[in-house]
C-alpha positions in Angstrom: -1.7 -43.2 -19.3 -2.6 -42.8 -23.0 -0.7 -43.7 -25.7 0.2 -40.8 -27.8 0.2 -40.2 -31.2 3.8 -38.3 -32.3 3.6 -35.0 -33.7 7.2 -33.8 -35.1 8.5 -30.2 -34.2 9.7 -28.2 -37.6 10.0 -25.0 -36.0 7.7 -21.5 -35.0 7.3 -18.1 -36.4 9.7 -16.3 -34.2 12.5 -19.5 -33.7 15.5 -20.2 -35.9 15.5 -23.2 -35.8 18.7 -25.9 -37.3 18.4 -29.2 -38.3 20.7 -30.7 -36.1 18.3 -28.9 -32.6 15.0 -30.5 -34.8 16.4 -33.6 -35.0 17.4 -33.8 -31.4 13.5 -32.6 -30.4 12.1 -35.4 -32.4 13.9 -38.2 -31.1 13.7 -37.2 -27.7 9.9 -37.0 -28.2 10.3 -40.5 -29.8 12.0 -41.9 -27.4 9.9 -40.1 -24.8 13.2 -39.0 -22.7 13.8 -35.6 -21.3 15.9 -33.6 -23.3 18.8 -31.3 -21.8 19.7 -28.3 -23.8 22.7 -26.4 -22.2 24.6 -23.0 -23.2 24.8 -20.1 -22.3 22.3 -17.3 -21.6 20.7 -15.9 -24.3 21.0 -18.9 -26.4 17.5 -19.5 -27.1 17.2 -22.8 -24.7 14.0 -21.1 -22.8 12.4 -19.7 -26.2 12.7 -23.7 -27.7 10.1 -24.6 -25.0 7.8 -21.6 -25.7 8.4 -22.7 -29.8 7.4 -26.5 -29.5 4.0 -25.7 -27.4 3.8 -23.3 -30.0 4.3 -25.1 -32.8 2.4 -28.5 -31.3 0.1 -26.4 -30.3 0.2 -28.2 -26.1 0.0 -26.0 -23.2 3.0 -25.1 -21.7 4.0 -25.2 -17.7 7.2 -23.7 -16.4 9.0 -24.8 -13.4 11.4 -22.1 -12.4 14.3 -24.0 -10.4 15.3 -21.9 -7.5 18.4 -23.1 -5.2 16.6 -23.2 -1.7 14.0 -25.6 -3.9 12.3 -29.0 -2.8 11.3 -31.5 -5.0 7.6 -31.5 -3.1 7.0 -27.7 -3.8 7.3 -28.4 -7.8 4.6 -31.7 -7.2 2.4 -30.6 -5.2 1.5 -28.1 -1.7 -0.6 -29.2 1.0 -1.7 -25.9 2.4 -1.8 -26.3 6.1 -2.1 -22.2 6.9 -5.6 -22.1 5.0 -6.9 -25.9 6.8 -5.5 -24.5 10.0 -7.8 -20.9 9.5 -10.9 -22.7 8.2 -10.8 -24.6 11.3 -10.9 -21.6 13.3 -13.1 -19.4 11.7 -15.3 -21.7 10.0 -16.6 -19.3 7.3 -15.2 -21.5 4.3 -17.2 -23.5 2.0 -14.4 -26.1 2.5 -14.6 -29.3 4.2 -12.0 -28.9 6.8 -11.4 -32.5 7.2 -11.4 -33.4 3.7 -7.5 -32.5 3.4 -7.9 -33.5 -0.5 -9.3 -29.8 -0.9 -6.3 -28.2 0.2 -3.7 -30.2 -2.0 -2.9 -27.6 -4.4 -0.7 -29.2 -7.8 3.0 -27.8 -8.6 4.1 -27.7 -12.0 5.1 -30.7 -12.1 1.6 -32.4 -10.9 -0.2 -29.6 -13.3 1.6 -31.5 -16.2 0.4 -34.8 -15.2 -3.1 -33.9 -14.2 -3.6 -31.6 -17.4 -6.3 -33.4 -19.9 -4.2 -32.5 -22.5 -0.5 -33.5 -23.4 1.7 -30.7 -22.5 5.5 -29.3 -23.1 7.0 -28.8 -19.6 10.0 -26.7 -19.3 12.2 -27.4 -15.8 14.4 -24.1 -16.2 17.9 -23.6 -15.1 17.9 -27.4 -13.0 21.6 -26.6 -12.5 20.3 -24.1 -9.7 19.3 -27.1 -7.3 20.5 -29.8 -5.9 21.9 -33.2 -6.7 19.2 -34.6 -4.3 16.1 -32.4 -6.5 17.6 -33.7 -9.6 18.2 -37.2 -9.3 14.3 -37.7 -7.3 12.8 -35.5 -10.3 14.2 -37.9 -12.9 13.1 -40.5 -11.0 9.1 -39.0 -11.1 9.3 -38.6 -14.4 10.5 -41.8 -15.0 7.8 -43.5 -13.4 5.3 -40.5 -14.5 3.7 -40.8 -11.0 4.4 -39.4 -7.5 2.7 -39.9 -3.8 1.0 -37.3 -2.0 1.6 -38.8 1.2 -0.9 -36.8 3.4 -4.1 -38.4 1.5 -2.4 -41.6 0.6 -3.1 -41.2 -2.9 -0.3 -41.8 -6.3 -1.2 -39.3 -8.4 -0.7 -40.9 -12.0 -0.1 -38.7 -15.3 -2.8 -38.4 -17.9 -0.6 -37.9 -20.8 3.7 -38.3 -20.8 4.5 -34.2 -21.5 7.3 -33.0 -23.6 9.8 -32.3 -21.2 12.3 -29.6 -21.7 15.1 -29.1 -18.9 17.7 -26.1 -19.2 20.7 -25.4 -17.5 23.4 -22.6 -17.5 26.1 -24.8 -16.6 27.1 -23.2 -13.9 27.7 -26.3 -11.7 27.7 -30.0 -13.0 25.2 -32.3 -13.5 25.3 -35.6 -11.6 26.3 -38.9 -13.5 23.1 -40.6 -13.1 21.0 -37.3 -14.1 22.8 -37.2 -17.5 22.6 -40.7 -18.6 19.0 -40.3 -18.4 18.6 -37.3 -20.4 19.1 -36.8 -24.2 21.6 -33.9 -24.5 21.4 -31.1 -26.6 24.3 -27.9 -26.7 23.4 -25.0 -28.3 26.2 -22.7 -29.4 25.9 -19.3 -29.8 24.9 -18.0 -32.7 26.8 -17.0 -35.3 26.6 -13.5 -37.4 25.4 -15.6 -39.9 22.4 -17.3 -37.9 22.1 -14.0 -36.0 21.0 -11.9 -39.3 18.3 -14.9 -39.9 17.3 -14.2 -36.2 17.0 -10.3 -36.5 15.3 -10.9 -40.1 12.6 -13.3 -38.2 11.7 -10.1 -35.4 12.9 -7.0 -38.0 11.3 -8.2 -41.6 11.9 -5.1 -43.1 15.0 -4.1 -41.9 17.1 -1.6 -43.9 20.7 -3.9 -45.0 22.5 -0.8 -43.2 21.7 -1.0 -40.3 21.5 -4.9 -39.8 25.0 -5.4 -41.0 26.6 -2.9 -38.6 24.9 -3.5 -35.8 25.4 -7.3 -36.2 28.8 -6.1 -36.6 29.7 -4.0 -33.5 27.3 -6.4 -31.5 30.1 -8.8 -32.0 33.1 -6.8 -31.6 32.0 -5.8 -28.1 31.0 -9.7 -27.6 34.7 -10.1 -28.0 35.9 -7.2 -25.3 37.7 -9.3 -22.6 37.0 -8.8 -19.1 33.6 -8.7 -19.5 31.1 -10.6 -17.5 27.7 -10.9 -19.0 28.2 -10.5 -22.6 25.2 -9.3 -24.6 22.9 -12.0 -25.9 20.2 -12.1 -28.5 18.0 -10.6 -26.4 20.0 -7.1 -25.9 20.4 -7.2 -29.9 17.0 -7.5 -30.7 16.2 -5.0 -27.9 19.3 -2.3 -29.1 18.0 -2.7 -32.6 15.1 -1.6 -31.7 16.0 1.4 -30.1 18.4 2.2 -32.7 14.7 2.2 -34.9 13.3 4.2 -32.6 15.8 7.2 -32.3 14.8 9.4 -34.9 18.7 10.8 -35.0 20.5 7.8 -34.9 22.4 7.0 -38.2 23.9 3.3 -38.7 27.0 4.6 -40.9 28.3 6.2 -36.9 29.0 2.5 -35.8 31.5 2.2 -38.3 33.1 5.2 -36.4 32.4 3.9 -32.8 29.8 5.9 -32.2 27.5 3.2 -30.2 24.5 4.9 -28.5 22.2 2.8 -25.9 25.2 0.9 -24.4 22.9 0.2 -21.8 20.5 -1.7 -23.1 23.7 -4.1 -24.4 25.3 -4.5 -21.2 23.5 -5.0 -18.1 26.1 -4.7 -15.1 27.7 -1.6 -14.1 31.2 -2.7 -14.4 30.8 -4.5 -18.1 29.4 -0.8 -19.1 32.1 1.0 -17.7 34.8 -1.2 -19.2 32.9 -1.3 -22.6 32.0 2.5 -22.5 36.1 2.8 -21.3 37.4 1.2 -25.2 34.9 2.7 -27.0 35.9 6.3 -25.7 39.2 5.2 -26.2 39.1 3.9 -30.1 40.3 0.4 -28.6 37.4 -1.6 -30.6 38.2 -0.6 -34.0 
């Protein structure tokens, strides 16, 4: 494996980015250690892996974590279905008993195999197993893993930036965290949210950006509710607000919030919110 040469993350066109998260990103790099961001959805842990590729200009390779998961499917498939019809019908230009030609790489083995460094993002790892997390750590470690059906150690080319996210909806193990640096981003304050709307709305009339930043945290703060909006359903009402030709920003002041729906995404949160706001219970 290559040594590398350390670039330093300062940010990307379309991330807010604090000193404190910077700092964080560089050393982890530094120390070449995974680093863990947690919080809750809609805190921009996803968007800081698309912003470092971005702004180091690497590749970047996502591993989705799904619950039903094995660590092999994000290393590496051996693709038995395809060997197994080649065999039979003989019309491919494979060599059926070469089974090196249907190994197929997972995300995992696409970061190590790529000729150039990369930034790979393991996404929501608090979706699989103790098991998954504890033998991933352990690849990564080692930056190598066996594909044991050719006998062969596939080695990474260059160490990746490695970005793994998690909701917190279930713990971590012990031995998992101690090998991670460990990031918590909070949600944004109004504050930090008006630089965030600034970055995707540059010219955005002060109007409307103060009262929808406004309301958008008033009805963060109804109780009861179970997904509250995140950046994402801001940026996304603001920009219908833009788009309705009618719409004035003085009628949130009054409670008159149009688009509910694009704020709240479950049926019950929009029928509790929709609920207050007909009853002048937000203001």
């Amino acid at each position: 494996m290559k040594k590398e040469t350390r670039p330093r993350f300062t940010g990307a066109t379309r991330y807010v980015l604090d000193d404190e998260l910077a700092r964080i990103v560089n050393i982890s790099m530094a120390l070449e250690m995974p680093l863990l961001m947690k919080g809750e959805p809609g805190t921009g842990k996803t968007m800081l892996a698309h912003a470092i590729a971005e702004s180091l200009k690497m590749p970047l390779i996502v591993l989705n974590v799904k619950s039903s998961m094995k660590l092999v499917d994000a290393l590496y498939q051996y693709d038995t279905l395809t060997r197994l019809n080649d065999s039979r019908f003989g019309d491919s230009s494979r060599d059926v008993s070469n089974i090196e030609e249907y190994i197929k790489m997972g995300k995992i083995g696409q970061a190590f195999q790529s000729d150039v460094r990369t930034v790979l993002l393991i996404d929501e790892i608090d979706k699989a197993d103790t098991d998954f997390q504890d033998d991933m750590l352990d690849v990564l470690d080692q930056m190598e893993f066996d594909i044991i059906e050719i006998d062969k150690t596939i080695r990474a080319k260059h160490r990746p930036v490695i970005i793994i996210t998690s909701n917190a909806k279930k713990d971590l193990s012990d031995p998992f965290l101690g090998r991670c640096n460990f990031h918590h981003i909070a949600f944004p304050d109004p504050k930090m949210m008006r630089e965030i709307i600034h970055v995707h709305f540059p010219h955005i009339e002060s109007d409307l950006l103060e009262n929808a930043v406004e309301t958008f945290y008033r009805l963060r703060e109804i109780d009861g509710i179970e997904k509250k909006p995140a950046t994402r359903e801001l940026i996304n009402w603001i920009r219908a607000l833009e788009a309705d030709p009618d719409f004035k920003p003085k009628r949130l002041k009054k409670g008159e919030i149009p688009f509910l729906g694009v704020l709240f995404k479950k049926s019950r949160d929009y029928a509790h919110a929709n609920a207050l706001i007909h009853r002048r219970r937000l203001y």
